[in-house]
Phi, psi and omega in degrees: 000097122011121189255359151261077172246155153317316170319291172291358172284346186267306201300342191245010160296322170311292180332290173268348152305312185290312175303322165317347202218038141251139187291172171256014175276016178242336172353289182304336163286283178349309171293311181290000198226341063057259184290322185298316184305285173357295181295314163276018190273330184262310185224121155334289187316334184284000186264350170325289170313320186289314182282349182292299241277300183313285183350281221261013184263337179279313181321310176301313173289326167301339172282330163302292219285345124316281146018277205310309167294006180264187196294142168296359198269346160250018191302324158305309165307344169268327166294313202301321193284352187277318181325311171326288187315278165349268190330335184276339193288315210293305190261009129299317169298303222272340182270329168335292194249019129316293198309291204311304195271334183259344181342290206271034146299311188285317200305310163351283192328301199268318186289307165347300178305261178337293162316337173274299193286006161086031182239171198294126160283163187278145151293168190248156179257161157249091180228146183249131155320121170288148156323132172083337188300327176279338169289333184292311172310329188254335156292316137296344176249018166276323190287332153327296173300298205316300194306299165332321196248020176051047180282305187222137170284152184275133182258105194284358174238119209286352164295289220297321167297328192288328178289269152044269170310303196242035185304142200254337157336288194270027192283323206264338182216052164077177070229129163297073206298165183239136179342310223280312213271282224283307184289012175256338178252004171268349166291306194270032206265305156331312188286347196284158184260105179290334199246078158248094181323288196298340188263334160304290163344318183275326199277313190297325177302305183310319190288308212292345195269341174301341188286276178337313180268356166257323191257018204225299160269327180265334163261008155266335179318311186341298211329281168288005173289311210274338214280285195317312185286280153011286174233101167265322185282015203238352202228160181241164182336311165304303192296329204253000158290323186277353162286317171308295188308300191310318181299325175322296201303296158357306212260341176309283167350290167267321144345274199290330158322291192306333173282340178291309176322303186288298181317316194250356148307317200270335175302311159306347142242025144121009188236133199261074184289148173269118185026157205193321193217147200209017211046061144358292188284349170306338210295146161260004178192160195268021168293297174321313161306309171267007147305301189226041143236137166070043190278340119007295169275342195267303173265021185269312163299358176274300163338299194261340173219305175312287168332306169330301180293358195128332174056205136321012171249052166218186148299143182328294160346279178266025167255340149271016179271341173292279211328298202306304169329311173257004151291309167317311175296320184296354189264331184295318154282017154247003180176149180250085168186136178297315177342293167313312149307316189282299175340304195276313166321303202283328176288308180295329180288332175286316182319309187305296170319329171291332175271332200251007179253335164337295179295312188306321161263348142335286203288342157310284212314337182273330207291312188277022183019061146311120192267094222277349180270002171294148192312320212256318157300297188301319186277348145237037149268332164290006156299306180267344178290300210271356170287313155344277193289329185308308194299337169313324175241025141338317212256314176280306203301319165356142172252345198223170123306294190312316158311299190288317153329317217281298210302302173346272219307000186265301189284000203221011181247300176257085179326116160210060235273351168315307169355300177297339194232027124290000185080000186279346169294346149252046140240044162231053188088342189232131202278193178307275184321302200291336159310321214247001120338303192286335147347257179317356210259287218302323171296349194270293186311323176288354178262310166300313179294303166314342248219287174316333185286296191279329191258350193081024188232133172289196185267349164246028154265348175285312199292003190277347169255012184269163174294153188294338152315275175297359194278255183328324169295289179333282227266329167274319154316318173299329197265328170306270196321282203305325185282317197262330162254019181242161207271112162184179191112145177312326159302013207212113163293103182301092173264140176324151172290144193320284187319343170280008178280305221259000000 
């Protein structure tokens, strides 16, 4: 079920009349009977996983959290026994989804191989992805650890943990809650004060702009993304710079839609999911950049692997061997494609260069009394910061390493700077109008982010301080633009939110 569908425009008005008018100590089985229908609307078969995934991470967890409770005269031997335990969660969740998602990645992998030596290749499997799996999977076994390190107590009641798992706002594509926060306020869910005018008011203005930026901005970008990449050999620099770009705003667009919807879906019912999106593109370095994008993940690998390995508490050598190690694993957890690995590897390779060139422009900035808090210094290292990530995410938009290789070498081989001033830039899937719709999509978005940038506020704590005249214009433009420009409808092939492949 699609959060821009019709389905859900039904499913979640039920959802909260009904959860509004349930006492409260059952309130939360709603959700939970709720989030599981949410889940099988795309395959019955996918809650098989979901409830194994729940099972046996609650199962672990009540045994750490026991463990935990015994005597100090045996504590080595009870850490060793908790490792264990961990170590049964860890390689159940991670083969789950090793088996679904990389298999016939690796089987590629060995048939390359096998094939450069002139031998018979592996067969390919026919497995479908469940929806959601790397996120739900790694949200449990983030709550695991928490138990493991005595962060959080193990939650002896298996609705509540089931909910947890499966809040159905954040199941398929996040924000990857962390124990502390989400099963801590699910814990506390009977005490909550449901009829809060403002704090609804903020969550629907939170869906609608999300609305706005998946059907309005992120799928008309599609548009001209998939026309560029598609016939890539077919286009010159202008095009394909303009694909590389649109896509950046795309993927933004749509992610970060998707996360508002789910934030201000769960704000409406009462629950304070955490942060997700940060003006990305705002970023002045690509540190600065994973502060605030995809940040749910970004610091569930820092937390959960990075640290592990050692983090910044080593030597140089191997701190910069973490970093490559957990940028590499994150691009392998957005996709089984080297493509995707060479992404996440080229983000740990900028970070590193970024540390080790640091003093050497300090020491430009001091001989040339750089005005390095000025406007015009900050707005282009976040210039060359976001040239960065666009090239960067060439590679993920990529269907291939070969594609991608091919499309670099096309942009930076055929020159065509007439382009821009013939008009053939609305022969790259979107006419005149429609180009000048994602137009407005993208300026409107960049006036919330600044606005977000400079002030901390989102867009319904801004408009929540506005005259009530511009409140209401703003939110009836908005809601106008999305009924009427926003691509969806029997004519329109709907595409799924990205992130939900992963």
């Amino acid at each position: 079920m699609l959060f821009n569908s019709i389905d859900f425009l039904i499913f979640f008005p039920i959802v909260l009349f009904i959860y509004f008018t349930l006492p409260a100590k059952i309130r939360y089985l709603w959700l939970l009977v709720a989030s599981y229908y949410f889940y099988m609307c795309w395959n019955p078969m996918y809650l098989i996983l979901i409830v194994l995934s729940t099972v046996i991470t609650y199962l672990c967890g009540i045994v750490v959290g026991r463990l935990r409770e015994k005597e100090n005269a045996i504590e080595d031997n009870v850490k060793k026994q908790m490792k264990v335990v961990i170590a049964i969660s860890f390689m159940v969740n991670i083969g789950l989804l090793i088996y679904f998602k990389y298999t016939n990645f690796l089987v590629d992998s060995v048939n390359a191989g096998l094939a450069y030596l002139n031998m018979e290749v592996l067969p390919r499997f026919d497995i479908l992805l469940p929806v959601g799996i790397s996120f739900y999977t790694f949200q449990a076994l983030g709550y695991t650890v928490d138990v493991y390190r005595g962060d959080v107590k193990a939650e002896k009641n298996l609705f509540q943990y089931a909910l947890f798992v499966s809040f159905f706002p954040q199941l398929v594509a996040g924000p990857i809650e962390r124990s502390q926060n989400l099963l801590g306020q699910i814990r506390k869910e009977a005490s909550h004060k449901l009829w809060d005018y403002q704090r609804i008011t903020s969550g629907l203005i939170t869906m609608l702009w999300g609305f706005f930026m998946k059907t309005v901005i992120a799928d008309r970008a599609a548009i001209l993304v998939d026309t560029v990449f598609s016939g890539y050999e077919s286009y010159q620099m202008v095009g394909l710079v303009m694909g590389a770009v649109t896509f950046a705003i795309q993927i933004y667009c749509d992610f970060a839609g998707y996360s508002a919807i789910a934030i201000g879906a769960a704000k409406v019912l009462g629950f304070e999911l955490m942060e997700n999106f940060n003006t990305p593109y705002f970023a002045d370095s690509i540190v600065d950049f994973w502060r605030r994008w995809h940040i749910s993940l970004s610091t569930w690998f820092r937390d959960y692997l990075y640290i592990p390995l050692g983090g910044n508490r080593c030597s140089k050598v191997k701190k910069y061997r973490n970093i490559l190690i957990t940028f590499g694993i994150s691009g392998l957890w957005h996709g089984a494609g080297w493509n995707y690995i060479v992404w996440g590897l080229l983000h740990g390779i900028y970070q590193i260069l970024e540390k080790e060139f640091a003093p050497l422009i300090q020491k430009i900035n001091r001989i040339l009394h750089t005005r390095t808090e000025s406007f015009g210094y900050r707005f282009c290292k976040a210039l060359f910061t976001f040239a960065l990530v666009d090239f960067a995410w060439i590679f993920f938009r990529a269907d291939s390493m070969h594609q991608a290789v091919h499309y670099i070498q096309r942009l930076f081989s055929y020159r065509d700077w007439w382009s821009l001033f013939n008009q053939s830039i609305y022969q790259l899937g979107l006419d005149v109008m429609e180009m000048h719709i994602l137009l407005f999509g993208i300026l409107l978005l960049l006036a919330v982010d600044m606005i977000r940038y400079a002030k901390g506020e989102s867009i319904a704590d801004f408009l929540e301080k506005q005259w009530i005249v511009f409140r209401w214009g703003v939110l009836l433009v908005l809601l106008f633009t999305c009924v009427v420009f926003g691509c969806y409808g029997p004519g329109f092939n709907s595409a799924q939110f990205i992130y939900f492949q992963f």
